[in-house]
KENULO-943334 format. One record per residue (C-alpha): z, x, y negated. Coordinates in steps of 0.25 Angstrom, whole numbers. Layout:
residues N
@up Z	east X	north Y
...
***
This chain:
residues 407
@up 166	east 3	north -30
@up 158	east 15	north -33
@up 146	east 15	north -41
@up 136	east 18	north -30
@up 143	east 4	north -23
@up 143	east -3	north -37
@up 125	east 0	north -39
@up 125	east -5	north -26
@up 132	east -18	north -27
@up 126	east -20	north -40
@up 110	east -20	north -35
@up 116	east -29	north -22
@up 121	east -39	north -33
@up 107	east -39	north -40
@up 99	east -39	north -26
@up 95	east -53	north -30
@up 91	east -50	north -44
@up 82	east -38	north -39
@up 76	east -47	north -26
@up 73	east -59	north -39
@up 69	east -48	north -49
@up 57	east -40	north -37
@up 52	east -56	north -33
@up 49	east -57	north -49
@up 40	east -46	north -50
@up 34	east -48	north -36
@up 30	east -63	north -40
@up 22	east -58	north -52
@up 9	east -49	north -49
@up 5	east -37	north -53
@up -9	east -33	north -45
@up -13	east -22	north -48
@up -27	east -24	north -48
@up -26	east -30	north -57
@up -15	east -22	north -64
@up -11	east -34	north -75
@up 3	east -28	north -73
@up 8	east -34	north -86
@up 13	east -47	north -83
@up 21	east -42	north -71
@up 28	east -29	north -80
@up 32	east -41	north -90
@up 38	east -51	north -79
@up 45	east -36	north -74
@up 50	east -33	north -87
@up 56	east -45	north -90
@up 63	east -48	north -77
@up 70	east -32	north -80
@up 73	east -37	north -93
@up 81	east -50	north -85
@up 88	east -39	north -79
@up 93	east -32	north -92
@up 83	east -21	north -93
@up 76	east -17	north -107
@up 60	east -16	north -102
@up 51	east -8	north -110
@up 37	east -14	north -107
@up 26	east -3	north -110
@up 11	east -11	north -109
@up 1	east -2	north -104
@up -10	east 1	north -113
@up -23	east -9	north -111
@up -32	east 3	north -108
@up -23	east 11	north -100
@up -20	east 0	north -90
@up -36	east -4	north -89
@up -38	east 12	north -87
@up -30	east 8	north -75
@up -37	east -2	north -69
@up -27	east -11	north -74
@up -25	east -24	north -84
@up -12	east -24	north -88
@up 1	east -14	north -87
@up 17	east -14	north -94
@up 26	east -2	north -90
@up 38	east -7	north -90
@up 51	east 4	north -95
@up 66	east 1	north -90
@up 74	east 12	north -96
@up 90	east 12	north -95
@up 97	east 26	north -100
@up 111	east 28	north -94
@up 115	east 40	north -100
@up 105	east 54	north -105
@up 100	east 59	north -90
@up 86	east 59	north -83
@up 79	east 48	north -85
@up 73	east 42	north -69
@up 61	east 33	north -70
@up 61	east 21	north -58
@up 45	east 18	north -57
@up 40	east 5	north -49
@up 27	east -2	north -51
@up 24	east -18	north -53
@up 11	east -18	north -49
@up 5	east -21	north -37
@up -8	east -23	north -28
@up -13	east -36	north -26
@up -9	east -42	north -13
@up -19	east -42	north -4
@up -20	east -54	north 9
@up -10	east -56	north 20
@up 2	east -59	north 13
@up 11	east -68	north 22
@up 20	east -68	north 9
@up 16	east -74	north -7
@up 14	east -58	north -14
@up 20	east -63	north -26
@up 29	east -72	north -20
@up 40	east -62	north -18
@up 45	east -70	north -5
@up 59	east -64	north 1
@up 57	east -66	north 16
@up 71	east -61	north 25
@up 75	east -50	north 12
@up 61	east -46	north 11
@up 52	east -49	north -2
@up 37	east -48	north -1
@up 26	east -48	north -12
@up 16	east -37	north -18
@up 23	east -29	north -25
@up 38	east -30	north -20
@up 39	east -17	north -13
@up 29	east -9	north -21
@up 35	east -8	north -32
@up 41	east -20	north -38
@up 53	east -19	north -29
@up 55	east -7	north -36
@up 55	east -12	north -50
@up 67	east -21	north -44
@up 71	east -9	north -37
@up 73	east 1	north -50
@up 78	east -11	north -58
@up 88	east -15	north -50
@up 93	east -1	north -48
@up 93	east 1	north -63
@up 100	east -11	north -66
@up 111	east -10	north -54
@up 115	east 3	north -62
@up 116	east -2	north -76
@up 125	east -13	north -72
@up 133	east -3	north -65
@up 134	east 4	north -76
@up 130	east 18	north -67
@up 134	east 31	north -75
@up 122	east 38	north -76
@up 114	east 49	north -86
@up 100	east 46	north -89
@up 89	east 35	north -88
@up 82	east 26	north -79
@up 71	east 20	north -83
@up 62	east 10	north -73
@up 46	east 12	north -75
@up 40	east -1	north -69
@up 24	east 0	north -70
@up 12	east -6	north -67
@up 1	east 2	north -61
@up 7	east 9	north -48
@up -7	east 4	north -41
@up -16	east 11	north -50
@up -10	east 23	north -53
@up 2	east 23	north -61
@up -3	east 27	north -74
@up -2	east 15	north -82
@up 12	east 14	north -75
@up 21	east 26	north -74
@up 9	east 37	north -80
@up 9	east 27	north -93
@up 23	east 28	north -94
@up 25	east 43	north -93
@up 11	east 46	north -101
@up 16	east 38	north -111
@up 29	east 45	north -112
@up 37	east 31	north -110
@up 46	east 40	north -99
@up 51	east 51	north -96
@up 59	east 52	north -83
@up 63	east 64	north -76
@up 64	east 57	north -63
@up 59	east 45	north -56
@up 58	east 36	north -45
@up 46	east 29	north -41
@up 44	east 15	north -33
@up 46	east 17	north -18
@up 52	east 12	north -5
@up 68	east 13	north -2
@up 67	east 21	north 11
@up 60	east 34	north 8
@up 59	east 44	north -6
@up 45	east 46	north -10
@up 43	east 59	north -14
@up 29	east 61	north -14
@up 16	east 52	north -12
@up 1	east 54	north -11
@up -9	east 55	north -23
@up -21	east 46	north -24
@up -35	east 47	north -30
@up -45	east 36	north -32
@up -58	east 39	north -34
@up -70	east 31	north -36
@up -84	east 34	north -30
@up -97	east 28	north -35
@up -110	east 29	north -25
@up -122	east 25	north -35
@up -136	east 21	north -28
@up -147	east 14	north -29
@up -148	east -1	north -27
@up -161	east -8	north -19
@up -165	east -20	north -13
@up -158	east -21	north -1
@up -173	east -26	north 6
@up -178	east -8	north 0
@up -163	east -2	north 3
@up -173	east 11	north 3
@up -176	east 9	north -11
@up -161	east 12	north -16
@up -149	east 19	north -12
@up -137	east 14	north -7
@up -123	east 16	north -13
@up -117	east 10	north 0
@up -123	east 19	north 9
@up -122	east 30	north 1
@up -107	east 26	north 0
@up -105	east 24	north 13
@up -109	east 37	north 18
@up -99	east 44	north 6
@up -89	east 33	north 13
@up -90	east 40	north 26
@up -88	east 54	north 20
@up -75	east 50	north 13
@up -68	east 45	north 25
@up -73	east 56	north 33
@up -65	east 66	north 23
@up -54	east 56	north 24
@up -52	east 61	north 39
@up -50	east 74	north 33
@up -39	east 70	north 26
@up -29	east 68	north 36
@up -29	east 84	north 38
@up -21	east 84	north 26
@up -5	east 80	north 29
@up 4	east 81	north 17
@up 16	east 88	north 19
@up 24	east 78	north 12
@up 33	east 68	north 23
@up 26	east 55	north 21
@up 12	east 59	north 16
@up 1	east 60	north 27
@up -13	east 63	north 24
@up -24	east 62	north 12
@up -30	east 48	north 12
@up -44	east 43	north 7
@up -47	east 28	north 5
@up -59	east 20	north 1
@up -54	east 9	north -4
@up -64	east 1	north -12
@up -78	east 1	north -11
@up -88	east -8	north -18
@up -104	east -9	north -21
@up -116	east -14	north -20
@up -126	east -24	north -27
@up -130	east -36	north -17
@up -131	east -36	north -3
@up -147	east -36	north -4
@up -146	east -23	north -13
@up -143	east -8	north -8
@up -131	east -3	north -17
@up -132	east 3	north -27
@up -118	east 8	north -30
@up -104	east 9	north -23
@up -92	east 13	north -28
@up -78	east 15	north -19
@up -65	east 20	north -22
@up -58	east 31	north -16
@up -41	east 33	north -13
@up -37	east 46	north -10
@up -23	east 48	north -8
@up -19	east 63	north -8
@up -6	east 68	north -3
@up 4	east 74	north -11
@up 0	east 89	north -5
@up -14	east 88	north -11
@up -19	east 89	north -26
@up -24	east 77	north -31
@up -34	east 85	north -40
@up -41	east 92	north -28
@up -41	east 79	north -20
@up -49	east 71	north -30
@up -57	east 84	north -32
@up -61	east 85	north -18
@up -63	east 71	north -15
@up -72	east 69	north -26
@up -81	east 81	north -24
@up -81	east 75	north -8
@up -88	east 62	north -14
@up -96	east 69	north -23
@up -103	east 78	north -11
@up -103	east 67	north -3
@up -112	east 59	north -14
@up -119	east 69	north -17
@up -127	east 70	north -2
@up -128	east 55	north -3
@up -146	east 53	north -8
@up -146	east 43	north -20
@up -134	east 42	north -23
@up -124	east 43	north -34
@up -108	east 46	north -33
@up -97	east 47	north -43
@up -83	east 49	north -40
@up -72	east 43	north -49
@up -57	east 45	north -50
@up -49	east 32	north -51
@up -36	east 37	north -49
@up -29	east 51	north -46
@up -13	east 50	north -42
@up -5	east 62	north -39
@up 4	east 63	north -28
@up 18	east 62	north -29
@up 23	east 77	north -27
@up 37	east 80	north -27
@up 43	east 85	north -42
@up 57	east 93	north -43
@up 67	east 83	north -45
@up 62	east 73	north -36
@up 72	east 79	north -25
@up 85	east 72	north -33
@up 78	east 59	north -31
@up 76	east 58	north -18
@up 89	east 66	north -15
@up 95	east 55	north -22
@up 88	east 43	north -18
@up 89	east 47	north -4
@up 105	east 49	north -5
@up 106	east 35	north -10
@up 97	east 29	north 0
@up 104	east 33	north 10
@up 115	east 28	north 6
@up 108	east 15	north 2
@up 98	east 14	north 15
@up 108	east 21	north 26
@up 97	east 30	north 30
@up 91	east 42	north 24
@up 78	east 40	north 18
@up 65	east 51	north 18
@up 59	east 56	north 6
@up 44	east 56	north 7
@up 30	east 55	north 3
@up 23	east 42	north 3
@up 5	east 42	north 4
@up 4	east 30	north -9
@up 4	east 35	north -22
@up 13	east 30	north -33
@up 18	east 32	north -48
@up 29	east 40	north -45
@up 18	east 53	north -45
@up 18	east 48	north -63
@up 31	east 54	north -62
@up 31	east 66	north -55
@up 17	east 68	north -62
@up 24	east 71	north -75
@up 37	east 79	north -69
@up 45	east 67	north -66
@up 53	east 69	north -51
@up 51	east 57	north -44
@up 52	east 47	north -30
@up 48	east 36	north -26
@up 59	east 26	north -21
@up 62	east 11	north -22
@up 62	east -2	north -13
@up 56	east -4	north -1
@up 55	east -1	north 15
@up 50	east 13	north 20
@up 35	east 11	north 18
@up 24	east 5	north 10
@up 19	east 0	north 23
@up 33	east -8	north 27
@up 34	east -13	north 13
@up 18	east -20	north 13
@up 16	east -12	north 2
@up 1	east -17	north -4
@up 0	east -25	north 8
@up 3	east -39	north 11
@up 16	east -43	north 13
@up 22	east -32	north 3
@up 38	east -33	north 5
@up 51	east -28	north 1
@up 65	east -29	north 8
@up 74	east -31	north -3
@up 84	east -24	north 5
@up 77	east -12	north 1
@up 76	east -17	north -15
@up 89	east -15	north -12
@up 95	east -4	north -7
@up 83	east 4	north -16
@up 89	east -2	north -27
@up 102	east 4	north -23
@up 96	east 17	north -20
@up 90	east 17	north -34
@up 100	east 14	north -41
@up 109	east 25	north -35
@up 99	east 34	north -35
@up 96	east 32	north -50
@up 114	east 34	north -51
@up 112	east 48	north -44
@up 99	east 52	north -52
@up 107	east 49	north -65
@up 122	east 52	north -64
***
């Protein structure tokens, strides 16, 4: 048997260890919002530990993690050194967002219906803490011939940025890869994805008896008319098309507005927030620049009134790095051979923290479990599901690939 054929039958024979192993951590949440991650990285840690791996845990400071939005975060560290080599980083995130209505299936339940697992968080991107894992571990107990390290990075705070994840861990020099891969889905390459900024925008008035509306200024009126103005530059958007296979347009999305006093009193204050997602062709700098100098003009025509404009969050797109070529090459060749099709190599419009890495020099893709698409795996919808088919043959097109990488 050769060693490709012996990785393979090894991570078959474990299939029901991996399938036990996801359903753990899909049964205990890990919302973010909230972000009280902790719990969740310790019940993760231990069921690697069952498995035979050391665990470092690294606790996020209090203050960093509340400077995040967040309550509680635990980086977890696998680190297992065949040989001296380049060292790869395998990057997946436990937390989630919450569940929303419509689900036909318990979201922490884990519920296996005809080879399919459904619960938040089983496709993005628990499955690929099973998914790095199990690779990992196939290849140990194979005893694969390779030079250099893996190491498995398995954070918390993909859904508010990344920087009490993947940035804490490189900021804090806990890692030094020279190449990574990122959580993904098994049937395409990531290769680059669209930035986002976040910004928040205050409209400030004056309240009023609703009986003398004439005796104030309105915030939601005032907001309203600043509304109207965002989406109609939004239109102009769709004039921009990325050059990169997958990517489209420029986007813009209010997504949550709130404000007011009473229904008998004219608001006095509005505040809504802003997602911009910028393709990998544009500068995140000159994005943010221009948009808040849009808002700023527009409040400045409005009588009465008061706007400020604040940054939440500014995430890079992922651009392509020298050296990210070896992975897909490599990834692609053995999912080929996995998959019995070729596979693309693409850009996708989310944003993820596979742009850490490659924002400190680090070559890296995205690639894991899961079907072509976000959309087919329910991903941050109801329903959210993975075929464990694909857990897999990913795990099998890890693994190998991680054999190429570091032979």
């Amino acid at each position: 048997m050769s060693s490709t054929e012996t990785v393979i039958a090894r991570i078959d024979a474990l299939r029901d260890a991996q399938t036990a192993f996801l359903a753990e951590l899909v049964k205990t949440p890990s919302d973010n919002p909230p972000g009280d991650c902790a719990a969740h990285a310790e019940v993760a840690a231990k069921a690697l530990e069952a498995l035979g791996f050391e665990v470092e845990r690294h606790p996020v400071p209090a203050a960093t993690v509340r400077a995040a939005g967040m309550i509680s975060a635990t980086n977890l560290i696998v680190r297992r050194r065949f040989g001296p080599g380049p060292t790869l980083a395998l990057n997946a995130h436990g937390d989630v967002v919450p569940p929303g209505e419509g689900w036909t299936a318990d979201p922490y339940g884990a519920e296996i219906r005809d080879g399919v697992m459904y619960g938040r968080g089983v496709a993005v991107s628990k499955s690929d803490f099973a998914t790095y894992a199990f690779a990992l571990k196939a290849l140990i107990e194979t005893e694969a011939p390779l030079n250099g390290t893996v190491e498995l990075h398995l954070t918390y705070d993909e859904e508010t940025g990344g920087l009490v994840g993947p940035g804490w861990i490189l900021e804090q020099g806990l890692s030094k890869p020279d190449l990574a891969i990122s959580a993904g889905f098994s049937y395409n390459v990531v290769v680059a994805h669209n930035g986002c900024l976040h910004l928040e925008v205050e409209v400030k008035g004056r309240s009023a008896h609703a009986a003398r509306p004439d005796t104030g200024v309105d915030a939601l009126e005032a907001a309203t008319s600043l509304l109207s103005k965002l989406y109609a530059l939004r239109e102009t958007y769709k004039a921009t098309v990325s050059a990169v296979d997958g990517i489209e347009s420029p986007t813009l999305v209010v997504g949550l507005i709130e404000g007011g006093i009473n229904t008998n009193v004219v608001p006095d204050l509005v505040r809504f927030r802003i997602d911009r997602r910028m393709i990998p062709d544009e500068s995140p700098e000159a994005a943010e620049r221009d948009l808040t100098a849009f808002i700023e003009q527009a409040g400045a025509e409005l009588p009465g009134v008061e706007v400020t404009v604040r940054r939440i969050l500014l995430a890079r797109p992922l651009q392509p790095l020298p050296g990210q070529e070896r992975l897909v090459d490599t990834i692609r060749t053995r999912a080929r051979e996995i998959l019995g099709e070729d596979i693309p190599a693409n850009g996708v419009p989310i944003y993820t923290d596979a742009r850490l890495y490659t924002g400190v020099g680090v070559p890296t893709v995205l690639y894991g479990a899961g079907p072509r698409s976000l959309l087919e795996a329910n991903g941050h919808r109801a329903d959210e599901k993975l075929v464990l088919d694909d857990l897999n043959k990913a795990t099998k097109v890890v693994a190998l690939a991680i054999a190429d990488l570091l032979a």
